[in-house]
N, C-alpha and C positions, 0 to 999 in steps of 0.2 A: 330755279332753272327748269323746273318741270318738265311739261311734254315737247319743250321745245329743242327740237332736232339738234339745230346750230347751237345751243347750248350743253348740252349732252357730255357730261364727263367720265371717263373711266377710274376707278380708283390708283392711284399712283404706284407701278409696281415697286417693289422696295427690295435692295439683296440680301440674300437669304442670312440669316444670322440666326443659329441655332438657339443662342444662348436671352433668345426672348422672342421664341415661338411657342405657341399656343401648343396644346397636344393634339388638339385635331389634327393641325398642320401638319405634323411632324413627317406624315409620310413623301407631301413635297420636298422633301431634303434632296437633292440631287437631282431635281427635276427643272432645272431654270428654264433649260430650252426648250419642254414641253408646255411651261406656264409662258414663257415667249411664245410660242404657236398658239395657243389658248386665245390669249390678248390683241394678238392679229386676226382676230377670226371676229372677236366683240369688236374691233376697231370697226369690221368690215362693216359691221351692221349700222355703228355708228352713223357711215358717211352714205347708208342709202342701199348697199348691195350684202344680199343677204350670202353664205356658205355653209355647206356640212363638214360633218369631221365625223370619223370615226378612230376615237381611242382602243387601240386594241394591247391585250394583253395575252397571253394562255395563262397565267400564275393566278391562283385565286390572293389576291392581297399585293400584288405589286404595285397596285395607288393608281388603278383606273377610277375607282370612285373618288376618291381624294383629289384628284385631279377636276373633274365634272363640279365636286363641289369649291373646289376652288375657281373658278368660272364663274359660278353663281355667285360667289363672295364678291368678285372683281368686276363684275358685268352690273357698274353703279348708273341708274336711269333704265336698264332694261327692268323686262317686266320678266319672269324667270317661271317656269312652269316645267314642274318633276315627271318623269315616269319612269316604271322601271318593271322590267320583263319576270314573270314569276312561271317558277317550274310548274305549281298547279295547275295554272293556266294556261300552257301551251298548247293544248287541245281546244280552245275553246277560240273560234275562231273571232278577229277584229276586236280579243279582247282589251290589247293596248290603247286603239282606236277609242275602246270605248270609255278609258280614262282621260287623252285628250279631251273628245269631247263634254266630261264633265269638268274639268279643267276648266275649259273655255265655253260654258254656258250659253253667255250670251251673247259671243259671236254664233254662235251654232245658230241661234232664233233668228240675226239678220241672217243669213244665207238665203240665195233664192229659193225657192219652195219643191224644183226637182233635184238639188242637189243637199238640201236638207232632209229632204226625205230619205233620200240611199243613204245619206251618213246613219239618220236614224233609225233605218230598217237594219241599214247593215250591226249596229251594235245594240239591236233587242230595245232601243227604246219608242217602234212601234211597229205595228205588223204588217206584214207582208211581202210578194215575193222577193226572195234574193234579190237586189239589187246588181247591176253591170259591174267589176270591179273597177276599170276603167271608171266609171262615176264616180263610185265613195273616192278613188285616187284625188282625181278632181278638185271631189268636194272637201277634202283634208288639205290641200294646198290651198284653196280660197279660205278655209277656213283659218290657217297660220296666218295668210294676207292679213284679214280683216283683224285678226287679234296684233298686227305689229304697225296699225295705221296710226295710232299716236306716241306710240315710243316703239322701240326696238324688242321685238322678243328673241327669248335665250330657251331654247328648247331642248332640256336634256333626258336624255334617253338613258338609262344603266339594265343591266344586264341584258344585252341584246340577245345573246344568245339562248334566251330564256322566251322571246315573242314569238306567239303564235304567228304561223307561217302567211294568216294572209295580213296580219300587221307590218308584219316584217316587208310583205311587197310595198304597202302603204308608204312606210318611213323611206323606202329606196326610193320609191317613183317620187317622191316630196323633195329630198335630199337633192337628187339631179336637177331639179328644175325649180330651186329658192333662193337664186341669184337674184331676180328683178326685185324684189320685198327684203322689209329689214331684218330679216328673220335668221337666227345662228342655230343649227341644228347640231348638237354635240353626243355624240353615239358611243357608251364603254360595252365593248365584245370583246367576248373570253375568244371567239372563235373567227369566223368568215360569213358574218350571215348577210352580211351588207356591203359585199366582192364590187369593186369599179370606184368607190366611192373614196378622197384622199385620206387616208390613213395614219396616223399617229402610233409607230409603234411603240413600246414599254421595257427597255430591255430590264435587266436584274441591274440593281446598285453594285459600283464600283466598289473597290476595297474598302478609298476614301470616304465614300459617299455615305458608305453605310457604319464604318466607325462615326463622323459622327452624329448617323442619327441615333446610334446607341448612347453615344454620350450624352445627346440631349436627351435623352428619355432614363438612364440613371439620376438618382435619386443623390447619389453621392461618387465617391472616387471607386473605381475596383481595381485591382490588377491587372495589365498588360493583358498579362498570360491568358487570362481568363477572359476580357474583351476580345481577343484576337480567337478563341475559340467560339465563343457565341456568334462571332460576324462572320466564322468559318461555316458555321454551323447554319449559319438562314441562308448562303448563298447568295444572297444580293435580293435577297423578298423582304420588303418591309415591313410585311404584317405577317411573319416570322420572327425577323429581330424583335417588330416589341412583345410580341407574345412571349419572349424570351426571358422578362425581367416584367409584363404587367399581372401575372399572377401572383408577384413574391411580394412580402411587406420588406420597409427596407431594411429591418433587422435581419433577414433572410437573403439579401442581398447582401449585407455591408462585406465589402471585399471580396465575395466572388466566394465566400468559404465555404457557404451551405446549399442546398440541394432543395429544393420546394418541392414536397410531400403532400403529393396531391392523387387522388386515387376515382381518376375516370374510369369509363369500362376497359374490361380488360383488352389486351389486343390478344387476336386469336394466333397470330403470329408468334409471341412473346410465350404465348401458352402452350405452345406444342414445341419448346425448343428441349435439347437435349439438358441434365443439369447443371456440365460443365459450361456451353454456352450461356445457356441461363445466368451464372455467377459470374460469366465475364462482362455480362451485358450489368447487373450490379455492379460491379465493381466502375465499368465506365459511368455508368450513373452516378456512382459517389465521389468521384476525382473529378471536381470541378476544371481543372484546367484542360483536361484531356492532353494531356501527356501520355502518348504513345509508349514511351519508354519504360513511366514509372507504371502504366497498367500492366507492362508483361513481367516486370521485377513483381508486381505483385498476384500476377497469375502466377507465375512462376513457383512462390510459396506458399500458394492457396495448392497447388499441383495441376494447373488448369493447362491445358495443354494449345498449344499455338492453331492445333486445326478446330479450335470450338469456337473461332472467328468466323469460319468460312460459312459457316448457317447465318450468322449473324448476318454477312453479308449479302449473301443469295438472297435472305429475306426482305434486303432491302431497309433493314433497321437500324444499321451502323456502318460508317464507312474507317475507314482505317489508311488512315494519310498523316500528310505533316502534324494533323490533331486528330483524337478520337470523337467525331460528330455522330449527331443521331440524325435520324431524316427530320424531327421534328423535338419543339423542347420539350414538348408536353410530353410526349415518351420517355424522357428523362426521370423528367416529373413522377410521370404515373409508375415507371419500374420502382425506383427510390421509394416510393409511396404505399406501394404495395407489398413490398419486403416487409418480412416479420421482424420484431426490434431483435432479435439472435441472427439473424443473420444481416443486419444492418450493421449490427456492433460488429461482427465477424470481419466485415470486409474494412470497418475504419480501422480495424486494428492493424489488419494487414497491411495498409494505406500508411500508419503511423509509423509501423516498421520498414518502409521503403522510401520514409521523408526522411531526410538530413535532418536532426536536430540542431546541428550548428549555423547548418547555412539557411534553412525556413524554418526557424524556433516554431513561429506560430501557424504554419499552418500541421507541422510535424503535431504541436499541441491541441490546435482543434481537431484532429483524427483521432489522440488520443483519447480528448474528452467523452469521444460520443462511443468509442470502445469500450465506456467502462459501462458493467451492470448494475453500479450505485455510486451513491455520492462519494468523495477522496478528496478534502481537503488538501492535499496538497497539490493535486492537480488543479482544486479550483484557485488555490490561493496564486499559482502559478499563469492561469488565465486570469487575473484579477491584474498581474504585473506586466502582462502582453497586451492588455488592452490598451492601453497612449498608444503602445507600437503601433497598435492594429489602426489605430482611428490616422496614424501619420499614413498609412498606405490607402487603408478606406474610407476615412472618414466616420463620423455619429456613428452611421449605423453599424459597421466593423466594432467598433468600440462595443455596441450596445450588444454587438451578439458575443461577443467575450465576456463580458459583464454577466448577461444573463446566463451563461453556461457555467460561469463561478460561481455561480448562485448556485445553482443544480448540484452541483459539484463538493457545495458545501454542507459537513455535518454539524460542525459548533454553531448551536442558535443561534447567539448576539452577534456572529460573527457573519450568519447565512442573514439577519434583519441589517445589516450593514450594508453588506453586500445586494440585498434586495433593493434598497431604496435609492443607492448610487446607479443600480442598474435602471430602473426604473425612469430616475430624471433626465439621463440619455438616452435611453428609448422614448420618452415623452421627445425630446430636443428633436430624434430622429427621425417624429412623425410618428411611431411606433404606438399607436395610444392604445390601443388594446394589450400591447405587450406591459406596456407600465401601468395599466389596471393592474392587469393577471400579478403583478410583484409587487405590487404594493399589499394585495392580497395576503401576497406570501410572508410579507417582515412584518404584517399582523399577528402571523404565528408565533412571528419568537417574541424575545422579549425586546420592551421599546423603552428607553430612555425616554428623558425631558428632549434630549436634541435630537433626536433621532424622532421624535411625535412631530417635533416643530418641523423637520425638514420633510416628511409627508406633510402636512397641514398646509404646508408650502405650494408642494406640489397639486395636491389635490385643488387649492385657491386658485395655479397659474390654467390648472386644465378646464376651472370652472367660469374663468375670465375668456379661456379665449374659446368657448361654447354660449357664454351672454355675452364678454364686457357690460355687466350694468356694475349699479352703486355695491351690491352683496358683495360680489367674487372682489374689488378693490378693498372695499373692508375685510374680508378673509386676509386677503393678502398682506395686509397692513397687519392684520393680527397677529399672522404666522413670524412674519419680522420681528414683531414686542416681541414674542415669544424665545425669539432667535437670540434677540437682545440679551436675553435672560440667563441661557444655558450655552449659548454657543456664539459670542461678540463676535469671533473672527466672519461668521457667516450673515450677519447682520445687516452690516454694508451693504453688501449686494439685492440682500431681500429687499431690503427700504428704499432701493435705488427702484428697483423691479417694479415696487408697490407705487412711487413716485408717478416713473414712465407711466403705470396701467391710470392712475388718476386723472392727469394730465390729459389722455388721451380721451379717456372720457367724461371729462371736467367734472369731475369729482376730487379735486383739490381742497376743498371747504374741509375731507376728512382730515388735514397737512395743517391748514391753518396755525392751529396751535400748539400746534408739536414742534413744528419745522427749523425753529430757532435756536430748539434743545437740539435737535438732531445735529445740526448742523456743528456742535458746539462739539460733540461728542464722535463724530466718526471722524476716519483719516481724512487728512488735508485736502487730498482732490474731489473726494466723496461730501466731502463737508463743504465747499466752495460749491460743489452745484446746489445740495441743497440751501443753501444760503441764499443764493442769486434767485433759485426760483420760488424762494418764503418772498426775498424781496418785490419778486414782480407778482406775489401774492397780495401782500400787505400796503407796498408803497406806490406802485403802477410800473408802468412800461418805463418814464422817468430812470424813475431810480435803480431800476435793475438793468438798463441795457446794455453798461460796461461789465458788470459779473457774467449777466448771460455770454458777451463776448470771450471774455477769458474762459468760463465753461465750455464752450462751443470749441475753440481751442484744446482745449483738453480730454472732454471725449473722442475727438478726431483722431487725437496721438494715441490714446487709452488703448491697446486692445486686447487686454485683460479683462476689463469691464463685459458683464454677461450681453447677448446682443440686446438683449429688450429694456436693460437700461442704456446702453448707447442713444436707442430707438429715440430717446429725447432728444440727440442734437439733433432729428428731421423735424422734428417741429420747432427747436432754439431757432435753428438758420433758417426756416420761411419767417419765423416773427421778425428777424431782426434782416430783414432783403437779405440777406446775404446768400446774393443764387451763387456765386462761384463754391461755398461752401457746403450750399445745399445739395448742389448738383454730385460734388465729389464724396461728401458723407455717405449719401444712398447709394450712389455707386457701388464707393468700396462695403458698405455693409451688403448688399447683392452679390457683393463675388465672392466676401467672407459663408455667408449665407448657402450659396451653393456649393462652396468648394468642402464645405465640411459635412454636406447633407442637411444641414438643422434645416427641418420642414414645420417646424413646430411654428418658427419665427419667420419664414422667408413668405408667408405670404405678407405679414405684414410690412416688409423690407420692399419687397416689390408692387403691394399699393403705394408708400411712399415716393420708389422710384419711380412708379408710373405718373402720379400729380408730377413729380418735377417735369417729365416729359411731355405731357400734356400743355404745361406753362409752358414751357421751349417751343411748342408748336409740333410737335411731331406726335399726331394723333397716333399714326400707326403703331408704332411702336408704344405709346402708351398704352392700347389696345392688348398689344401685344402681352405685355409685360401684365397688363389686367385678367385675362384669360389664363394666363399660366397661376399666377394669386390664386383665384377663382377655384383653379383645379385644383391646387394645391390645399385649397380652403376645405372646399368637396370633399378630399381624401381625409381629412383629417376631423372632420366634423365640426368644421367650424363655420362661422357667417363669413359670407364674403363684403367685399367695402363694394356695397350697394351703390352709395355717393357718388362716389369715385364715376360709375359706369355710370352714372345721371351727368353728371359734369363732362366725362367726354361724350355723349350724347349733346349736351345742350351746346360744346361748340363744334360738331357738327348740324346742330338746325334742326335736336331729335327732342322730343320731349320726354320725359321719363318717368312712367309713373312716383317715385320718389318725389319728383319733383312738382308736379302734382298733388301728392296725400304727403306731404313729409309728414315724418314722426316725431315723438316728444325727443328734444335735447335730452333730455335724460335716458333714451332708449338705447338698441345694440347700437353699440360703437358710439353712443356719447355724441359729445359735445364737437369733435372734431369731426363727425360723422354731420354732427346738424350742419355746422356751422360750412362742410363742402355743399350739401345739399341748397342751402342760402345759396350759395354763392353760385351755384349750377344755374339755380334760378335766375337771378341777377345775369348772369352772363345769354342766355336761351331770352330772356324778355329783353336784354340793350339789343340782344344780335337783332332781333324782329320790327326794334321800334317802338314797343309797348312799355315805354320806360315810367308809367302809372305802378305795373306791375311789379317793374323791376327795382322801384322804390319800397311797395310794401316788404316784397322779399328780403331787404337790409334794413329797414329803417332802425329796426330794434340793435340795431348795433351800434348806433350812437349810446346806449343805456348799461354799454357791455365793457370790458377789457382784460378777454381772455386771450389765452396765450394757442390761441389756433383760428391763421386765416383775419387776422382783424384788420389785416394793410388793406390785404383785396377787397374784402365786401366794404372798407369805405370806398376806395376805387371808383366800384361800380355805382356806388348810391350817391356818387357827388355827379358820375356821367347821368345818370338818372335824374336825378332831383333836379338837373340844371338843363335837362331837356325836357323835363313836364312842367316848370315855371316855380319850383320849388325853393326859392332862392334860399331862405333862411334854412333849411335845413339843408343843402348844399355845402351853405357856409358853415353848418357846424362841424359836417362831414370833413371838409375839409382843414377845419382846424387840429383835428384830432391825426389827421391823416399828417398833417404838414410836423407836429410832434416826432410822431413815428419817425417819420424819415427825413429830418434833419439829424434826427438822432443817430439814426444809423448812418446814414452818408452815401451809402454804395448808389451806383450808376441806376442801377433798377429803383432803388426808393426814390432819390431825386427826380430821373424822369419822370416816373408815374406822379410826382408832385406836381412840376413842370406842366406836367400835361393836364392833371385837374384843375390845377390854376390857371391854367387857360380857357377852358371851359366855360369862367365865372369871369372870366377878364374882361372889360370892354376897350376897344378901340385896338389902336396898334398898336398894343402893349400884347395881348395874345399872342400874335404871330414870329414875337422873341421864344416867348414861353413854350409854343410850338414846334418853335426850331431848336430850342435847347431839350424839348423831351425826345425828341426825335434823335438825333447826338446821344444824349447819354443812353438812351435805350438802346440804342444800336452798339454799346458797346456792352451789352449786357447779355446774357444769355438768354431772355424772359421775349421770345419772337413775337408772341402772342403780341404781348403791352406794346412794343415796336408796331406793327400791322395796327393796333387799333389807333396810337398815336399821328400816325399815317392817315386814317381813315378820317378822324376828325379836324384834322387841320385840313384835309383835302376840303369837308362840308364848309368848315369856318370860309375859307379860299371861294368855295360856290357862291354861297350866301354873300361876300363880301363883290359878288361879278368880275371874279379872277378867274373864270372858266379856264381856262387855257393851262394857268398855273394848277387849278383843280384838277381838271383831266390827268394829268400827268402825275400827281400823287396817287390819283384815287385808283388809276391804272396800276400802279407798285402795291397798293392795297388788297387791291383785288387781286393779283399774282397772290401775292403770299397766302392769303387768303384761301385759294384754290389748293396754293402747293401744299398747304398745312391739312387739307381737308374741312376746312372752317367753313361748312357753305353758309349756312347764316350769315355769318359775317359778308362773306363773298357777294349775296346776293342781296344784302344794303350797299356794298361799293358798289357794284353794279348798276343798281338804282342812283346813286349819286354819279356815276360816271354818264347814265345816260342823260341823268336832268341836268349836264353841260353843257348835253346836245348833240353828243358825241350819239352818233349811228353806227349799228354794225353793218360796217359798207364791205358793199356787193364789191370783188374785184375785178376792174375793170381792164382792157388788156393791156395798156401800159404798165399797170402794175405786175404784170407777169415779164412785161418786157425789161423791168428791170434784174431780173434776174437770170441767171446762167442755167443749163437744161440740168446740170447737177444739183444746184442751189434750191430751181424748183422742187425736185425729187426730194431731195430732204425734206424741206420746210413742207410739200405736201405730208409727209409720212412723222415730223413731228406735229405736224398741225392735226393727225387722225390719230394722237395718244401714244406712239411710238417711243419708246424710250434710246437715246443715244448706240446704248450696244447693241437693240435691235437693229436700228435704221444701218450700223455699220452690219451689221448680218446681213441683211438683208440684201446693200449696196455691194458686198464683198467690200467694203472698207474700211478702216481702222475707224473707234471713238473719236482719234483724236480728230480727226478729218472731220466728221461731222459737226464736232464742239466747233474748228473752226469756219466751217460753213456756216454754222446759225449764227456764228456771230457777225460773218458779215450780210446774213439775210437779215438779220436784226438791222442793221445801221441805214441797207437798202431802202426795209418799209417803215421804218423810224418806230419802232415798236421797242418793247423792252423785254419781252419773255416771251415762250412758246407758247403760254398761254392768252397771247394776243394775237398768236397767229388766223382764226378762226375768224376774225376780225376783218381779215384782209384777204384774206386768200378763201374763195368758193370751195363749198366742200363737193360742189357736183361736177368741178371739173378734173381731171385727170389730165396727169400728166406725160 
């Protein structure tokens, strides 16, 4: 679609759903209707007429930049060009000026020669006198022209209030008069430097808005109490809420119990207070929820008296309301931090004497713990029997800071190396990985049993698998199980299950081989039917095991005992065996298991999972989505992220991917299942293009293959491939193996995608059954993608056969979903087949406006310029529902099928 105006798409805005947004994002939480003004503003430029905006804010971190950058995210076909105003330089004059023009080089060299010169005199890249300002003005608005003559430029500006004063004339005189050019000029000021211009302003988040951007940016559950203080506590600044919870690990998080000991400069406010203040201001520091009430019970018996607030609050350090806030968390932080451990114990003690032990056991107990000056077995044995509690309110990490503090807690060695390495594997679970080094460390000290070696050995294999996944850390892992075998059967199962999943996943199975049969014989019923099923689809093929795998897939479903990352097998059982309804709800629920408990150990791999399903369904964005949070969560914990993955949704957007380009050995990070998406990224980036030469060598080796990851798909592709470069016999074997597969399995998805390859190879009118049967059962399938491509190629079959008319009219439905999925590759071969119909994008003529009503027009002008339904009702003052039914009888009007054939019919340079 390139530089072509009339083709020009904006990315699809999508509503805001916390719970698989990225973390950059996160500070748009509450912003819909400034990202709706955002999007009206790229429409504009879209259709020909350029506007400015200025985002303003006073709050440093309210998400003016977040904002800017979300723009550049969404502004898909423009050409996007940064600046951003710096303190050092505000003396230096036309310094901003002199970043556009580097920026835009080579528009600068076309410019006439007296108006090139004042821009270059004016920013020191040649000499002589001061220039007119009136000219450099000029010459910066011709300048923005000539850079938006083949696509649209998105020009953002951030910290306005940091440009020198004669740029800042520049970007105003520009701003007022880049209406006529396709140019979007988007401006973030803390202040007023750019007065007249229309304005965007930032208020603070809502209550709502900003519980839950907390929630999405917790790692796991906390208390009420304790949420309803921190969002008390930012005021409605988002880059306060996360500073609130992004300095703590989430063992330090889990439930809201502890305090992050962190020790910035000091504040000179804090240091000059009296000592009584001083202890009230610790004390508020160490009572997480700020309770008002229980800080004065406990000034109270410290002897602190009610007026050593009032410093506190003159100074603007603490306020004293329905909760006890600080102006900031890091203050929190840094007092708690800075307290010597005597008077840190002092004030938990006091805290523990003012907590109910009947009605808050544990949080009465975690005040305790940190009161004591050495270890008390019975306190720690006591946290040791609070932890399920803790982890049912907090979750993992709750759990793992109880755990670790029974550690601490504890003086009997074998009982503190117990306690050490239980604590350990829920902080590993919790994401915690430096906390479960530091204690595995420690049950080195005591003494180590045969089961207590094996269940480190364990752990040490599961953190060295998910830092490579190669062959080593799977054979560790499998050792640790023999191991387990040996000394401790009841924990066996699980290992070998674990070891299983980590093999499978990266097709290192061959270590299973001949074990798998004993195994099988030997562990409990359910544990022993999967391995059974997947020795079978070891040993005997895909054949013989796809009714055990059925029944196992079943049974991990129900299982939810089973640890997550041997679950993690049913997301590869149900893609082998099509079953998307099962696929779909597996990852699902293992993502919300995932989240709701904190395990960060495993949720990125839950949520690449999730993401391939969503990518296969067609909804790029939110596989994106769901990839980026993986990603971060990968980051945090030091592990790889699923590379593949982001090559695949690349290649069906029409991106190529380095991965996909240099892939790596199947036996590298991430294995087999890693190769094997990579293939398939390929295969899908070379059919989208047409270069199905390509798209055959990238599969062909999968005829030679029959592993248990992705083996439906890459035949798929290699039979559309092979039967499009003249490949017949290897089509045909493609397809033999493929038509195996999914008779076997039977679901809607297998058979269409059969349906549809067998039509492929079909001659005569025997295809156009096969066509219309893949079309049917895929559409009753979840898998949109396979849908849209079955579509695309009966549309070609229909061309090729001189059914124009019938072709148009598929290849039309193709190209919508296509678009709507974000699939341009694909989109722009429908495209190409929609034109070689014959089909023109016609001018509209004025009967064609005549047939519609002065409202109807307005709509369909304002969906046809990217508008989304609740906007156009914003907009019009009218309800969604009005408009839904408006396009549908503009639809029926211009005999079109979707919005995105409005472009088609309706001029975009005329206004309505």
């Amino acid at each position: 679609m390139g530089s072509n105006p009339t083709m020009l798409e904006l990315r699809p805005d999508t509503v805001w759903d916390a719970s698989t947004a990225p973390c950059a994002a996160l500070p748009l939480v509450g912003r819909d209707l400034e990202r709706a003004r955002l999007r009206q503003l790229l429409v504009s430029t879209v259709s020909g007429q350029g506007a400015a905006l200025v985002v303003r804010g006073t709050l440093p971190g309210i998400g003016k930049t977040a904002l800017l950058e979300h723009a550049a995210q969404a502004a898909v076909g423009h050409r996007v060009v940064r600046l951003q105003g710096s303190a050092s330089e505000a003396d230096l004059p036309y310094s901003a000026v002199h970043l556009l023009c580097t920026a835009l080089a080579d528009e600068l060299m076309q410019l006439g020669q007296p108006r090139r010169e004042a821009l270059q005199t004016a920013v020191g890249l040649r000499a002589g006198p001061a220039p007119d300002r009136m000219v450099v003005c000029v010459a910066a608005l011709e300048l923005l022209s000539l850079a938006a003559r083949t696509q649209p430029l998105l020009c953002l500006v951030d910290d306005v209030q940091w440009l020198d004063e004669a740029s800042a004339h520049v970007f105003a005189f520009v701003a007022r008069r880049v209406t006529p050019v396709r140019v979007a000029l988007l401006f973030a000021d803390r202040g007023d430097r750019l007065g007249g211009l229309p304005c965007l302003t930032l208020a603070r988040l809502n209550h709502t808005d900003a519980r839950k951007l907390l929630r999405a940016t917790l790692p796991s559950s906390m208390e009420e109490a304790v949420v309803e203080r921190i969002v008390a506590e930012a005021r409605g600044n988002p880059l306060v809420l996360l500073d609130s919870v992004r300095g703590a690990s989430p063992v330090q998080l889990g439930g809201g119990y502890g305090v992050v000991a962190s020790h910035p400069a000091e504040d000179a406010a804090v240091a000059s207070l009296a000592p009584d203040s001083g202890l009230l201001l610790l004390l508020a520091a160490a009572e997480p929820l700020g309770d008002p009430a229980r800080l004065w019970r406990a000034a109270a018996r410290l002897g602190v008296a009610p007026q050593a607030a009032e410093s506190l609050e003159m100074a603007g350090l603490v306020s004293f309301g329905p909760w006890v806030t600080f102006r900031d968390p890091r203050l929190r932080w840094s007092v708690y931090g800075q307290a010597s451990p005597a008077e840190r114990r002092r004030v938990h003690d006091v805290l523990a004497r003012t907590t109910d032990p009947v009605t808050e056991p544990d949080r009465h107990l975690w005040h305790l713990a940190h009161s004591l000056a050495g270890p008390d077995d019975g306190v720690g044995a006591r946290l040791a029997r609070c932890a399920g509690a803790a982890r049912e309110r907090g979750g993992l990490a709750a759990e793992a800071a109880f755990l670790e503090r029974a550690t601490v807690c504890t003086v009997t060695p074998s009982l503190r190396t117990e306690r050490a390495i239980t604590a350990a594997q829920v902080c590993h679970a919790a994401g915690a990985v430096d906390a479960a080094v530091r204690l595995l460390a420690v049950a080195e000290l005591g003494p180590v049993d045969a089961s207590n070696r094996a269940r480190m050995k364990r752990l040490c294999a599961r953190m060295a698998f998910d830092r490579t996944r190669d062959r080593a850390s799977v054979t560790r892992l499998l050792e640790s199980a023999e191991e387990l075998d040996a000394c401790a059967p009841s924990l066996a199962t699980g290992a070998y299950l674990e070891a299983l999943a980590a093999a499978t996943f990266t097709g290192h199975l061959d270590l299973f081989r001949t074990i798998l049969p004993e195994l099988a014989r030997r562990q409990p019923r359910g544990a022993g039917r999967l391995l059974e099923s997947v020795a079978l689809r070891c040993t005997d093929g895909y054949t013989a095991a796809v009714e055990p795998l059925r029944f196992t897939l079943k049974t991990l479903e129900q299982n939810h005992e089973e640890e997550p990352r041997s679950r993690l097998l049913a997301c590869l059982i149900a893609a082998d065996l099509w079953d998307d309804d099962t696929w779909h709800e597996v990852t699902r629920i293992e993502v919300e298991r995932a989240r709701a408990v904190g395990a960060r150990a495993v949720l990125p791999y839950v949520l690449a999972h999730r993401a391939l399903v969503k990518i296969q369904t067609g909804c790029l964005a939110t596989g994106q989505a769901l990839l980026d949070e993986s990603r971060a969560m990968a980051d945090a914990g030091g592990m790889p992220s699923f590379v593949p993955l982001e090559a695949l949704l690349g290649a069906w957007r029409g991106r190529e991917h380095p991965a996909v380009s240099r892939p790596g050995p199947a036996g590298g990070e991430g294995g087999a299942v890693s190769a094997a998406v990579t293939k398939y990224a390929s295969a899908v980036l070379h059919n989208a293009r047409g270069a199905y030469e390509e798209a055959v060598a990238a599969t062909r080796d999968v005829l030679d293959s029959d592993s248990l990851e992705l083996q439906g798909l890459l035949l798929g592709e290699l039979i559309e491939a092979a039967a499009r470069c003249g490949e017949a016999d290897t089509a045909s074997a493609a397809l033999e193996r493929l038509r195996e597969r999914t008779c076997l399995s039977g679901t809607d998805w297998a058979l269409g995608v059969q349906a549809r390859s067998r039509a492929l190879l079909h001659e005569g009118t025997g295809a156009e059954a096969l066509y219309i049967e893949a079309i049917e059962r895929l559409g009753r399938s979840r898998i949109r993608t396979d849908l849209a491509r079955a579509q695309l190629v009966y549309g070609e079959w229909l061309r090729r056969q001189g059914r124009r008319i019938d072709a148009r009219a598929l290849l039309r439905t193709a190209h919508a979903s296509f678009l709507h999925m974000g699939a341009d590759a694909f989109a722009d071969r429908a495209m190409r087949e929609v034109l070689a119909t014959g089909e023109r994008a016609r001018r509209r003529v004025p009967q064609t406006r005549s047939h519609l009503t002065p409202q109807e027009w307005r709509i369909a002008s304002l969906a046809r310029d990217g508008r989304s339904n609740p906007e156009i009702a914003t907009a019009l003052s009218i309800s969604s529902r009005t408009v839904e039914y408006h396009l549908h009888k503009v639809f029926t009007k211009l005999s079109i099928t979707s919005r995105t054939e409005l472009h088609l019919v309706l001029s975009s340079a005329e206004t309505a």
